[in-house]
N, C-alpha and C positions, 0 to 999 in steps of 0.2 A: 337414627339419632341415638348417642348414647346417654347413658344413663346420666350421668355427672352433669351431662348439658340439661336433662331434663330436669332436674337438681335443683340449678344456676335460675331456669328462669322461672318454676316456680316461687324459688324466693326471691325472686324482682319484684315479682306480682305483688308477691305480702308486702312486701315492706316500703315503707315511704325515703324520700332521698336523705340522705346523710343532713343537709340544710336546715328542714322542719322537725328531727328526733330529739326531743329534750335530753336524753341522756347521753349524748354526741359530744363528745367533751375530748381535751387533749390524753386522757389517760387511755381510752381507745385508740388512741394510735401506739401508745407506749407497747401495747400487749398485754393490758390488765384487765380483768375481767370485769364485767359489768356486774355480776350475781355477787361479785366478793364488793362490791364499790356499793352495792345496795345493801349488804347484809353487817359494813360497818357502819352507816348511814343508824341501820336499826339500832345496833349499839347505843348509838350518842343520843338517838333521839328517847330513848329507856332511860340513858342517865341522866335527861337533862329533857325532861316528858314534861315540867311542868311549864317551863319558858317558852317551847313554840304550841302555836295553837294556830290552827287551819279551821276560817272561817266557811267554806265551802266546797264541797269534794272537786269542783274545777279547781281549786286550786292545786288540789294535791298533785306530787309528779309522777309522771305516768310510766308504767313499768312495760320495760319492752315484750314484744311477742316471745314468746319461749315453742321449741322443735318439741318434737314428740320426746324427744329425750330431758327435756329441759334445760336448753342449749337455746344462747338468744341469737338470731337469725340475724347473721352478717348482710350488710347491704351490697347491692352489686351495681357498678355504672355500667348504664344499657347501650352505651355509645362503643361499649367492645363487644355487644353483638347483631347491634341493629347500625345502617348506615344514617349517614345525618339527614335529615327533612331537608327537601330540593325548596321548599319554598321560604319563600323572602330572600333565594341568596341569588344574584345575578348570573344566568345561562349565558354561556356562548351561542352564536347560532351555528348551525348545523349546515353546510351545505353538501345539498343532495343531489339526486337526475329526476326528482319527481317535480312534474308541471300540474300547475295548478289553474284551472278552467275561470276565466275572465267572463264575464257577463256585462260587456259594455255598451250600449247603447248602438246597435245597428239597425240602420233600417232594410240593407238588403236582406239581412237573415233575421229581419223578424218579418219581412213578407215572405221569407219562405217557412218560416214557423206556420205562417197563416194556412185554414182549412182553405183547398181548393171551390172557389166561387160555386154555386147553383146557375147549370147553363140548362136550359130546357131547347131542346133541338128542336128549331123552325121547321113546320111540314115542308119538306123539298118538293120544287115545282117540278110536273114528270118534263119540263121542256130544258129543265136546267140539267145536262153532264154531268157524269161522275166527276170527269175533270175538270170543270168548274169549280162543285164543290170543294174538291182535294187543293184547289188553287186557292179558293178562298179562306181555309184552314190553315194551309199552308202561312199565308201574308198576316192571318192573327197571330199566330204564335210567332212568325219574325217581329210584329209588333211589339208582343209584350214580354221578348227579350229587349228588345231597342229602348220600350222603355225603363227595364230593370237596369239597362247599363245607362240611362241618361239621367233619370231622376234619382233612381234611386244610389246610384253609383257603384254597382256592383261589378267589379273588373274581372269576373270569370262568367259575363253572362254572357259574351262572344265565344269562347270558349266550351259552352255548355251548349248553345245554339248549333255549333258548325259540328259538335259531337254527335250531340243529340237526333240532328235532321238526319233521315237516310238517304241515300243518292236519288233522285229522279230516278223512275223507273219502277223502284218497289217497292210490292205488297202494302197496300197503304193499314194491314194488320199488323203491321212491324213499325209503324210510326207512335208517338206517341198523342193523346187524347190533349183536343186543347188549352183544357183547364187543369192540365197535368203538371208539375214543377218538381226540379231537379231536387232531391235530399239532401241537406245540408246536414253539418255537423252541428249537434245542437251547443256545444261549449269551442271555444276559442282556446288551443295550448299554447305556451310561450315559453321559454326558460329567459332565466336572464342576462344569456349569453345572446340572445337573438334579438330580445324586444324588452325594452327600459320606458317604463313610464316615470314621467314627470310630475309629477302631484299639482305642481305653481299653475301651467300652462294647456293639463291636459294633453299633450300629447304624445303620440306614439310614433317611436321610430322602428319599423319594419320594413323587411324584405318584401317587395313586390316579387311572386314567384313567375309574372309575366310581363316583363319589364314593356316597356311602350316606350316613345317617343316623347321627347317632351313637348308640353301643351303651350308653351312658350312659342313655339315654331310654327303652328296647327293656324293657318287662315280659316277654316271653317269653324263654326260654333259646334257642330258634332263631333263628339270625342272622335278615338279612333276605332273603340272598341262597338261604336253604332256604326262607322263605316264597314267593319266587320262584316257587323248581321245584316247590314241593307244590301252589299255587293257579294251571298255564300248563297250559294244554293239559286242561281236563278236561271228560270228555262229559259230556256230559246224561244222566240215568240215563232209559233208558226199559225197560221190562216187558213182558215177552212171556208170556203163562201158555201152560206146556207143557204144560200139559193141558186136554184137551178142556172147553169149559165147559157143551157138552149133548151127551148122545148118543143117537140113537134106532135102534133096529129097524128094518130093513128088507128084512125076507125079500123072497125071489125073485128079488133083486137079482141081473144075469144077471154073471160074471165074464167078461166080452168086453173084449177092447184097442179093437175098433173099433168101439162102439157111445158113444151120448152120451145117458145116461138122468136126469141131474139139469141142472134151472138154473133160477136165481132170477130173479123178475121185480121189477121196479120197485114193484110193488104191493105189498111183504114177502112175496107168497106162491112157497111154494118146490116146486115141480116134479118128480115122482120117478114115473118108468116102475121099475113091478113086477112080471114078467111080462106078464100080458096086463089089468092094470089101469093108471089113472096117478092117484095123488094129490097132493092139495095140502094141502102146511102152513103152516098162517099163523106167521110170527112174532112177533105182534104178541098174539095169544091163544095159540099152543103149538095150536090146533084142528085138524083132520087130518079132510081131506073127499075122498071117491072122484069123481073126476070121469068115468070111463068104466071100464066094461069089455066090453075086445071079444072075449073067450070064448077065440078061435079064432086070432086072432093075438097073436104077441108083440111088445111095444114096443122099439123099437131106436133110436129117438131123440125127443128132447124139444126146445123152444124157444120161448119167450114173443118175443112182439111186442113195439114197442116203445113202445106205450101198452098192453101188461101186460092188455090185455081180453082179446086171441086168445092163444090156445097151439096150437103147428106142432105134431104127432104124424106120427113116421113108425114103418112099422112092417115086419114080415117078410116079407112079401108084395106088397110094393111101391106099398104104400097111403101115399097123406100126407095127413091131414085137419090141417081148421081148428076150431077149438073155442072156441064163447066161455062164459067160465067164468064168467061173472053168472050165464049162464041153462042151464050146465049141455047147453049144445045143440051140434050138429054141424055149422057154417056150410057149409064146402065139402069133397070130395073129389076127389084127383086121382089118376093110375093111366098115367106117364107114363112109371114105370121098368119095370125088367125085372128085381131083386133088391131083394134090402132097401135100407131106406133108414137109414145109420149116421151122415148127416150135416144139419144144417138151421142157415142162419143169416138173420138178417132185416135189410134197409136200407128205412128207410121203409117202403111199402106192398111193397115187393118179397120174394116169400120165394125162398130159396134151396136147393135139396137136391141132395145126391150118396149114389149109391149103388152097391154094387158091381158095377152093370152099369157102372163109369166114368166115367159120364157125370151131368153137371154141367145143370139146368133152371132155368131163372129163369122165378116165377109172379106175376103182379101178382094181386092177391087182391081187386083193383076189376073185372079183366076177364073176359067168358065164357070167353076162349080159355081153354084147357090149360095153356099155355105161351107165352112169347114170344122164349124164348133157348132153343139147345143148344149144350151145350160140352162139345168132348172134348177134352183133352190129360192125361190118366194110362191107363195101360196096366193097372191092375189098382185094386182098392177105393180109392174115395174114404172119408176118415174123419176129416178135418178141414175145415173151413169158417169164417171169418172175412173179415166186412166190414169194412175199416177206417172211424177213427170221422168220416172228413169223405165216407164214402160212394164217392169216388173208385176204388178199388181192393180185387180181392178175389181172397185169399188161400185156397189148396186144397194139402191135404197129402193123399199116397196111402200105398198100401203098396206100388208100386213105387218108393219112397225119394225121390219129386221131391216139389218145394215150387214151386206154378206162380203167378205172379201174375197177375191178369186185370185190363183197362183196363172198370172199371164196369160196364156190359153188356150190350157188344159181346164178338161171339167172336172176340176176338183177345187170345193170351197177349202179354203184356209182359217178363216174365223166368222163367226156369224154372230153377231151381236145383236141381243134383244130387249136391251136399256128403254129403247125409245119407247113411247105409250101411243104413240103416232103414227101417220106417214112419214115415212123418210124421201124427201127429195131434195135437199138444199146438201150438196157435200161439192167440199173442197180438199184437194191434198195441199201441203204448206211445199212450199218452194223454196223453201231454208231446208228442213228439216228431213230427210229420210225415213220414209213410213210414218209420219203423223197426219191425219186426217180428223177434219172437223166434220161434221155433220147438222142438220137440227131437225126440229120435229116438228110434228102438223100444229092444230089448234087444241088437243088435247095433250101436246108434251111440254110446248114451249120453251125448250131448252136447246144449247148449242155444247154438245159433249166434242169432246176431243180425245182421241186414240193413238194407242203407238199397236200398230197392224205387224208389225215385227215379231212382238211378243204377244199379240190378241188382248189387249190390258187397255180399260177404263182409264185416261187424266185426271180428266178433268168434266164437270157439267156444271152450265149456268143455268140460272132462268131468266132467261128474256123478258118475258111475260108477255107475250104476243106470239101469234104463231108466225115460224119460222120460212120465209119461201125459196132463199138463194143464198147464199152463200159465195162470197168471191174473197180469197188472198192475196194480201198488195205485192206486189213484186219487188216492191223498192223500200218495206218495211217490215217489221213484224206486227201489223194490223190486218183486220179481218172485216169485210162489211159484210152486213148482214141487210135482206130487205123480210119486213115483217107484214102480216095482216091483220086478223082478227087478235084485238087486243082482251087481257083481261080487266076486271072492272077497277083494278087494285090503281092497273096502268092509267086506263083510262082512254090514251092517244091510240091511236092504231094506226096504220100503213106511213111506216117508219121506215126510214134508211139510216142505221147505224153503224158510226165505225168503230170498233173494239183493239184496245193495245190487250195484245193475246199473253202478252208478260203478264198482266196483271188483271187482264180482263175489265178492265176499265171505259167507260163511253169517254170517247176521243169529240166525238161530234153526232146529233141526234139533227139529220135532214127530213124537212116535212116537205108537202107537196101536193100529192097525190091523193086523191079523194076516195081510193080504192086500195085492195089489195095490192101490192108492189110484189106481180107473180114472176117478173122478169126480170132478168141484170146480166153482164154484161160488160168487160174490163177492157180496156182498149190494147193496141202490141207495147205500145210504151209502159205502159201502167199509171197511167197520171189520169183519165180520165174513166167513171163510171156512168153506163146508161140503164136505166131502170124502165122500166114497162109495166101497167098497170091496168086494171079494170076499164079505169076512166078512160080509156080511148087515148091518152098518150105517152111519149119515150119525152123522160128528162135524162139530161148530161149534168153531173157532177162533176165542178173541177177538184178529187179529195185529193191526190198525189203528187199535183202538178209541184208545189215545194219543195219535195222533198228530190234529193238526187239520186237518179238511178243506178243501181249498183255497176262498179266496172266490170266489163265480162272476161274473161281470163284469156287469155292468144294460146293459141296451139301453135306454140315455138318448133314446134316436129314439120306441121304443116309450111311454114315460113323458110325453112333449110333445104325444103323439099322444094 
């Protein structure tokens, strides 16, 4: 700032306006000096001192400010350096891009201002499904969109609904909570190119950013946007009967965890060690025919071949015969163990048995030999056995808690898994899947883990809460039933038949019954029916599969040219 200005407005400050200064008079415009116009002033009033006389010093006239020099301080108009005062004089307006937030009276987004309700979660009954509940959760939150968009009239609550829901099928941890509500924007923007209010009539003309239909046309009293949410997201009803659809008698049924006395063959006929007998039921006529009895020994495991002619018998004494059941006759016997035999499964020609001497024999049932493998790796009873379904790799559950996988058959384990807290006897391989296998545990693990035997790697583990006795994979879905015994106190129910959607691990359907351990099961050649065997002396049939359609099988177009 230079000096000269600093000057200017110091003597603005001093001095008052040109208008109010008594000595302001035309000869100050002429260029005459004020100090010479005061100092002949003094003259006149010396010659002629005795004619005026000043009643009171207000009257007298007031002598300007004088500079450090004695120089009288010219006045300055402040409107050549200051601009003129904006007020009292009429603005233009201004138009600009900034939007200015409306706060009008809505009732959809002031119930989504509102806190999320206080819901205290009813104790769930143990006989009520996971999928029940996830249904029932489901149909509230489709309510109370139906009613956001019907009462309250919010046209993106269809919109928000068909978003928001995940597809059937998953992880119901990726859904949202049902007193949960979509985040709205707390202000409303509009410029006044888009939306013009009327002040007379109240209202607003705006863009619908999801145009509809008009309500002129609409026969129903439901908007559209209810028809929306009533007709998104809905299952397929499918049917599961709770109740057994046959059941038969079956005394002498032994109550053993680690025995395997029922299984169906390809052929509809069904398999049942009964003490020291073993019959067969046809399903096809409901007929029921004795295939042996060996007096003196008890049956401790069963096992059809996989052209359903032979059936493996192993029994208390460490006997395994072959039996073909057209002819009612005793093909081969072997005498290889040294305890019972609670375990038999078959790959092609090959049979397979474990017994509580530990130890694991692979029999080709074309050769003289005995035997042509021995395998040890469990330290106490073997009582589970599964060949996977391309033959490759085979699965052995003990009752010292390990779960061993074996490379085909050679004696050499592949992975040995020691998760379980339990006996392992309930294993299944999946029929989708290449190298996943389920598993579960006794009454001290009560869980169903799943593995990929490919890479020796943990999935997955549930807890059931009951101990685990069988395991069977649906062939015509991706569910899993499980039959259960000893419950914990949490549970409460025990000797359960459950189906599991292995997507999500979810209960499909919880079948009661049985007044005992549920130690047997059992999947028919089609896969639509399950038979279960128990304590209590009998075999129920489950219709779980019959609805669903079984997968087409793929043609060997090589075979067909040929």
């Amino acid at each position: 700032m230079s000096e000269e200005y600093r000057m200017k407005l110091r003597s603005a400050t001093k001095c008052k306006h040109d208008d109010t200064l008594p000595w302001a008079g035309p000869d100050t415009a002429n260029g005459s000096s004020l100090f010479d116009a005061n100092n002949s002033s003094k003259e006149e009033s010396s010659d002629d001192s005795d004619s005026t006389h000043f009643l009171h010093d207000s009257e007298r006239p007031l002598t300007p400010d004088l500079t450090d020099n004695n120089s009288p301080i010219v006045t300055t108009d402040l409107t050549a350096f200051f601009p003129p005062s904006p007020y009292g004089r009429p603005r233009k307006p201004i138009q600009g891009d900034r939007f200015i937030p409306q706060r009008d009276p809505h009732l959809a987004r002031d119930f989504q201002l509102m806190e999320p309700f206080p819901r205290t979660p009813k104790r769930k009954s143990t006989d009520q499904t996971d999928q029940q509940t996830e249904e029932e959760q489901r149909e509230s939150r489709r309510m109370l969109y139906f009613y956001r968009a019907e009462c309250l009239g919010d046209r993106y609550a269809a919109d928000d609904y068909i978003t928001s829901e995940p597809p059937l099928g998953m992880p119901s941890s990726t859904r949202p909570p049902l007193n949960s509500r979509t985040v709205r924007r707390f202000y409303q923007f509009s410029s006044p190119q888009s939306e013009r209010r009327s002040y007379n009539n109240t209202q607003y003309t705006t863009r619908d950013p999801s145009p509809t239909s008009s309500h002129r046309f609409r026969t129903s009293p439901i908007s559209e946007a209810g028809h929306r949410i009533l007709s998104a997201h809905l299952r397929p009803q499918r049917h599961i009967n709770q109740t057994a659809i046959k059941i038969l008698d079956a005394p002498d049924l032994q109550d053993d965890f680690y025995l395997n006395l029922v299984d169906w063959g390809s052929n509809d006929l069904l398999a049942v060690g009964l003490g020291t007998c073993v019959y067969l039921w046809d399903a096809n006529s409901s007929k029921v025919t004795k295939l042996c009895d060996l007096v003196t020994e008890n049956i401790t495991s069963v096992s059809w071949a996989n052209e359903s002619k032979f059936l493996a018998i192993g029994t208390n004494r460490a006997r395994l015969m072959l039996w073909d059941v057209n002819t009612s006759e005793r093909v081969r016997t072997w005498m290889n163990h040294e305890a019972r035999i609670g375990a038999l499964a078959w790959n092609s020609n090959i049979l397979t048995s474990g017994g509580r001497d530990t130890r694991i024999f692979h029999h080709d049932v074309r050769a003289k030999d005995p035997y042509f493998r021995k395998m040890v790796g469990h330290s106490q009873e073997v009582c589970g056995l599964k060949w996977s379904p391309d033959g490759s790799q085979l699965a052995s559950g003990g009752n010292d808690n390990h779960l061993v996988i074996w490379n085909s058959h050679q004696d050499l384990i592949a992975h040995k898994f020691n998760q379980h807290v339990a006996a392992v006897k309930a294993i299944a391989w999946s029929p989708f899947e290449r190298g996943v296998l389920a598993s579960g545990g006794g009454t001290a693990d009560k869980t169903i883990k799943f593995w990929n035997t490919n890479r020796g790697s943990l999935l997955d583990s549930y807890d059931t809460g009951s101990q685990v006795c069988n395991l069977v994979w649906s062939k015509r879905s991706k569910e899993i039933v499980s039959s259960h015994g000893y419950a914990s106190q949490q549970v409460g129910n025990s000797n359960q038949v459950v189906v599991w959607d292995t997507t999500t691990m979810s209960r499909v359907a919880v079948l009661a019954g049985h007044n005992s351990r549920v130690l047997y099961m059992a999947l028919n050649e089609n896969g639509s029916t399950v038979v279960t065997g128990a304590g209590d002396e009998t075999l129920r049939f489950w219709d779980i599969f019959g609805s669903i359609e079984p997968p087409r099988k793929d043609i060997d177009r090589h075979s067909i040219l040929r």
